[in-house]
N, C-alpha and C positions, 0 to 999 in steps of 0.2 A: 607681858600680858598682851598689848598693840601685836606684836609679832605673832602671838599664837591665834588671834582673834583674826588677823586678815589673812592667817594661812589655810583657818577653817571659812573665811569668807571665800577664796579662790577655791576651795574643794566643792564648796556650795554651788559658786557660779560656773564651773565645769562641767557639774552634773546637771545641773539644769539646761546648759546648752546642750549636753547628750541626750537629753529626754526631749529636745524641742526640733533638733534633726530628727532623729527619729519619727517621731513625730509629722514631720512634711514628707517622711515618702525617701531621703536619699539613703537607708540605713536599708533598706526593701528593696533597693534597686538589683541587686540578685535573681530577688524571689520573679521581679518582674521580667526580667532578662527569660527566665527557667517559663514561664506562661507563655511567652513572644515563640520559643521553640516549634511546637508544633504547629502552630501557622506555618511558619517558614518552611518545615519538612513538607504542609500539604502542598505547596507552589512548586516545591521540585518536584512532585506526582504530574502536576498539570501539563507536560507535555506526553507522558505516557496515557492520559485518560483525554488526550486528543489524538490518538491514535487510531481510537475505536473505528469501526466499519463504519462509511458514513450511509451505508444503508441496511436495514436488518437482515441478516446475514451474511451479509458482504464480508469475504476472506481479506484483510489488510493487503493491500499493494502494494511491495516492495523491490523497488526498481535494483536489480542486483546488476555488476559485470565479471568478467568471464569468471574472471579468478574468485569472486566472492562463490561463483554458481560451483565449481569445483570443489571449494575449502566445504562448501555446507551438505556436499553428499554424502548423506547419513552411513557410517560405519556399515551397518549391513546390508547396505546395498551396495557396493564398491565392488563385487564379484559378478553383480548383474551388465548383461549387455542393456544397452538401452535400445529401446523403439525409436529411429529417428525417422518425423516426415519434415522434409523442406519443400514449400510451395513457393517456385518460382524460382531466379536466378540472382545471387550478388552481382548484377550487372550497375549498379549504379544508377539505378532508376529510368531507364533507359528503355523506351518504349520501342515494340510494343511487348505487355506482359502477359505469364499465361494466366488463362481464364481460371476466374474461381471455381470451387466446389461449394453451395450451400447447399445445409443440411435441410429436409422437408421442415422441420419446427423453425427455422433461422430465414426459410423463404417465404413462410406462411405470415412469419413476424413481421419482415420487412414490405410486404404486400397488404398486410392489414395498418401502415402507415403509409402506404401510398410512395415506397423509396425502392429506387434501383439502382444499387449499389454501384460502384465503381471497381476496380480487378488490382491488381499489381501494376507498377510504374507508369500512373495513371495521375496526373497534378492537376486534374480539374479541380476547384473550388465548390464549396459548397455542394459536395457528393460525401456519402457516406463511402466507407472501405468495409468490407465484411466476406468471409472465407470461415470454413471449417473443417476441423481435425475429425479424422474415423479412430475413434477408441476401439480396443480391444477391451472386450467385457472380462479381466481377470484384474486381481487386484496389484496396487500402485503402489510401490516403495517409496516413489521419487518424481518428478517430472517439473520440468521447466519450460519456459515458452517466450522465444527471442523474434522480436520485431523492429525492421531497419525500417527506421521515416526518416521523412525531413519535410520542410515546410517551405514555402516560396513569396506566400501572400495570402493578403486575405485576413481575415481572424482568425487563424490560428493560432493563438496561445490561447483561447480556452478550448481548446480539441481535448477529447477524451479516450478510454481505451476502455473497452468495456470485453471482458470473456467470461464465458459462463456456461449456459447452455438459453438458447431462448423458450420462451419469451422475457428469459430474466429473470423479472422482479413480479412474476407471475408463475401460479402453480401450473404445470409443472418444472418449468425452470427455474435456474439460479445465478448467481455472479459466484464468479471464484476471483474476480479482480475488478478493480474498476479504479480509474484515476486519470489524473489529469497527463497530458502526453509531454507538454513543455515547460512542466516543471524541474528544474530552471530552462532557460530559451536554449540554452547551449549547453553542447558543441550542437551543430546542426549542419548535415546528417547525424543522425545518434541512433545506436541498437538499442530497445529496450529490454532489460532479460529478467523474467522472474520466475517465481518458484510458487505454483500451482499448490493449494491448502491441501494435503495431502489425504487428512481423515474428513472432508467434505467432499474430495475428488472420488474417493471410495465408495462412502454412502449413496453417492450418483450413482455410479456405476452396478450397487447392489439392487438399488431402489428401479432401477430405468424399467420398463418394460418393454422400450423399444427397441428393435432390432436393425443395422448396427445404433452404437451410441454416438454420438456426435460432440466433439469441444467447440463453440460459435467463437468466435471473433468480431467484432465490431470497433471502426476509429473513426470520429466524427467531429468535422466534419472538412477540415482544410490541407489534412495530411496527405502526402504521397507513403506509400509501401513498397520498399524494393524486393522485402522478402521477409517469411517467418518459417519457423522453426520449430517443432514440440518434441521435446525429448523427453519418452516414459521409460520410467525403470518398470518394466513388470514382474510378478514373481507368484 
């Protein structure tokens, strides 16, 4: 009777040490594991939704090279010739360079801030660089836009790159790019090359009233420019 009396006392005191874990939370640790999830999926979002334009509108900047510019030309445009204009020479920055083209909205812009630009292979400090492309008014499969700098001095590493149409961030202009130019410092010289928002580059172009249309360019403000680049698919 001893024996059967302390065997129902051990069944007794098991179960109540099962009801008293329980009871603190480690029987649950699952359920808590399974609530912790989705936290942790929204922080892997959080470099994607720092992505965003840091100005409204603003097409994302994404700094490409050669081969990446190659791999991403959209299948149906692979039969189009492209429009290439190059301003200026791959001379190594090596003055003197040719003079820019700005566009009347791109000189009215820079004149209504009191700036006179600086040209190609030109390493003054503290000058802005600004030049612009002659669009042809048909529509755009494709187009990219490569710019060699390098820096010397000065403050530049917060220099920027700003293309769009002027006066920008003003009706009736826009940004198709804008970003910072030495992010990271090196290598230095560096070509920048990217790929123009293709269905905003359009709606410019539909929208424009003016005749020819103009892509601006602006790098501000410690950069040298040995040359740039636009290459459109049109069709």
């Amino acid at each position: 009777m001893k024996n059967q009396h302390f065997h129902a006392s051990s069944i007794l005191s098991m179960l109540l040490l099962i009801v008293a874990l329980s009871s603190s939370g480690i029987a649950q640790e699952p359920r808590i594991r399974q609530q912790q999830q989705p936290a942790i999926r929204q922080q892997e979002q959080l470099p994607a939704q720092q992505e965003k334009p840091l100005v409204p509108g603003l097409a994302i900047a994404r700094e490409l090279n050669q081969e990446d510019l190659r791999i991403a030309l959209p299948r149906e445009c692979r039969g189009i010739r492209p429009d290439v204009q190059t301003h200026d020479a791959a001379d190594n920055f090596n003055p003197p360079g040719n003079p820019v083209t700005l566009s009347p909205t791109l000189a009215n812009y820079l004149s209504s801030l009191n700036l006179t630009p600086k040209g190609y292979d030109d390493n003054r400090f503290n000058k802005v660089f600004a030049d612009s492309f002659k669009l042809r008014n048909c529509r755009v499969c494709y187009a990219t836009l490569e710019v060699r700098v390098k820096y010397s001095g000065d403050l530049w590493n917060n220099d920027t790159i700003t293309v769009g149409a002027a006066p920008f961030n003003s009706a009736p202009g826009l940004y198709f790019i804008y970003g910072n130019i030495w992010t990271p410092p090196t290598p230095n010289p560096k070509t920048l090359s990217f790929t123009l928002p293709t269905a905003a580059l359009n709606q410019y172009l539909s929208s424009t009233t003016t005749m020819p249309t103009f892509l601006d360019l602006i790098t501000q403000d410690d950069s040298d420019v040995d040359q740039a680049t636009l290459s459109v698919w049109y069709y």
